[in-house]
N, C-alpha and C positions, 0 to 999 in steps of 0.2 A: 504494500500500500504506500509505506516510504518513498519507493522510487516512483509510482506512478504521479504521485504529487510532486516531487522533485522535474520529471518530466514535464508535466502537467505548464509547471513556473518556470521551468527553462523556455517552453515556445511561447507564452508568452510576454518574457523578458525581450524573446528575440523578435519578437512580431514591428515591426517598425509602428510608430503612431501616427495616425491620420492627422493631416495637417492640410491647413486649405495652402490654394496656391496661391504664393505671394503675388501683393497687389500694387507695393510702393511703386513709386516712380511719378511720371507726369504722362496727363490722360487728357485730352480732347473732350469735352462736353457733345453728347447729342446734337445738341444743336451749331453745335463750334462757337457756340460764343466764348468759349472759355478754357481755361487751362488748368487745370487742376492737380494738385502733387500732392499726395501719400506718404507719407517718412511716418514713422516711430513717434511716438511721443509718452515718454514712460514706459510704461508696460505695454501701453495698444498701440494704432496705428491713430493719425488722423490725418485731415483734408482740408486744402486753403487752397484759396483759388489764386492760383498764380501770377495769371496774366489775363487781364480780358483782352478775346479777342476780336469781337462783332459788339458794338456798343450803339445800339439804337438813339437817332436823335431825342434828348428828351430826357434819356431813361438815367435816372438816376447813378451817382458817383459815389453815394453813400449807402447805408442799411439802413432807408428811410422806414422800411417797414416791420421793422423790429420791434416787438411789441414793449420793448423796455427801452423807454425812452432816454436813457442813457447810453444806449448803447447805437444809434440813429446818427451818429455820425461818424460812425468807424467807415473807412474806403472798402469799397469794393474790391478794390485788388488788396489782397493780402487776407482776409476774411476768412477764417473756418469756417467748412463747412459741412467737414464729415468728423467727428468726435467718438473715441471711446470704443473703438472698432476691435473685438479681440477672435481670435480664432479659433471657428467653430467644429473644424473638421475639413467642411466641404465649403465652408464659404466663410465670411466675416460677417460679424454683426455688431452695430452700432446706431447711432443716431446721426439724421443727414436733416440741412438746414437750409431752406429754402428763401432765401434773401428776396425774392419776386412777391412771395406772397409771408412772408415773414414768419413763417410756421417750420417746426422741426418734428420730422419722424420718425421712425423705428426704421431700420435700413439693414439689407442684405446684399452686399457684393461679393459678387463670384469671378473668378477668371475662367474664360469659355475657351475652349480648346481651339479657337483661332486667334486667340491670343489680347481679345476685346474684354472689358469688364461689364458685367451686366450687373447696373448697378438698380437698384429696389427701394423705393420711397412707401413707405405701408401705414395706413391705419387699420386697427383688426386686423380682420382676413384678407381686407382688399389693398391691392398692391401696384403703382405704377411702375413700368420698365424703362430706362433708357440704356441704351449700349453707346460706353465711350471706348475711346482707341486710341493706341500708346501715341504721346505726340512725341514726333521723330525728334 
């Protein structure tokens, strides 16, 4: 019985751990307005928008829509916006912050075997999609 449990915790020592695939780097927005970079921050990963890069006449310089009014005139570029992201396995999860409409969500990003992120904006069960792509 000794050895079959000695067996048992040797292939599980040896079993490698699931780990999602890494996500750091700098990532093209959906819509390409934007640039986005992923680095470490403590323990998790997080997200700041790097560079804008399609900036509509009009459209705001700041995080006018931030529901903490102190925080409404931090610039657009430089801005977190992905926080708190640790690894789940198959994917990261964290919270993603939406500066257009000032609201932050529950978020799921994946690396998709062609090498884009599919990144997850969620309330509940319901979920929006955008796929961003490595900016060269």
């Amino acid at each position: 019985m000794k050895i079959v449990a000695a067996f048992a915790l040797t292939l599980l020592a040896a079993s490698p751990a699931w780990s999602a695939e890494p996500i750091t780097g700098r990532w093209i927005t959906q819509d390409r307005a934007a640039v986005i970079e992923i680095a470490r921050c403590g323990p998790a990963l997080c997200g700041r928008i790097a560079r804008v890069l399609i900036a509509k006449p009009g459209t705001p310089t700041t995080d006018i829509s931030n529901p903490d009014a102190s925080l409404r005139q931090r610039p657009i570029a430089g801005l977190p916006i992905l926080t708190a992201f640790t690894d789940q396995g198959s994917d990261w999860r964290g919270r993603i912050y939406d500066p257009r409409r000032g609201k932050t969500y529950k978020s799921i990003v994946s690396r998709q075997p062609d090498g884009t992120l599919k990144v997850q904006g969620c309330i509940a069960v319901f979920c929006q999609t955008q796929v961003w792509r490595r900016a060269g």
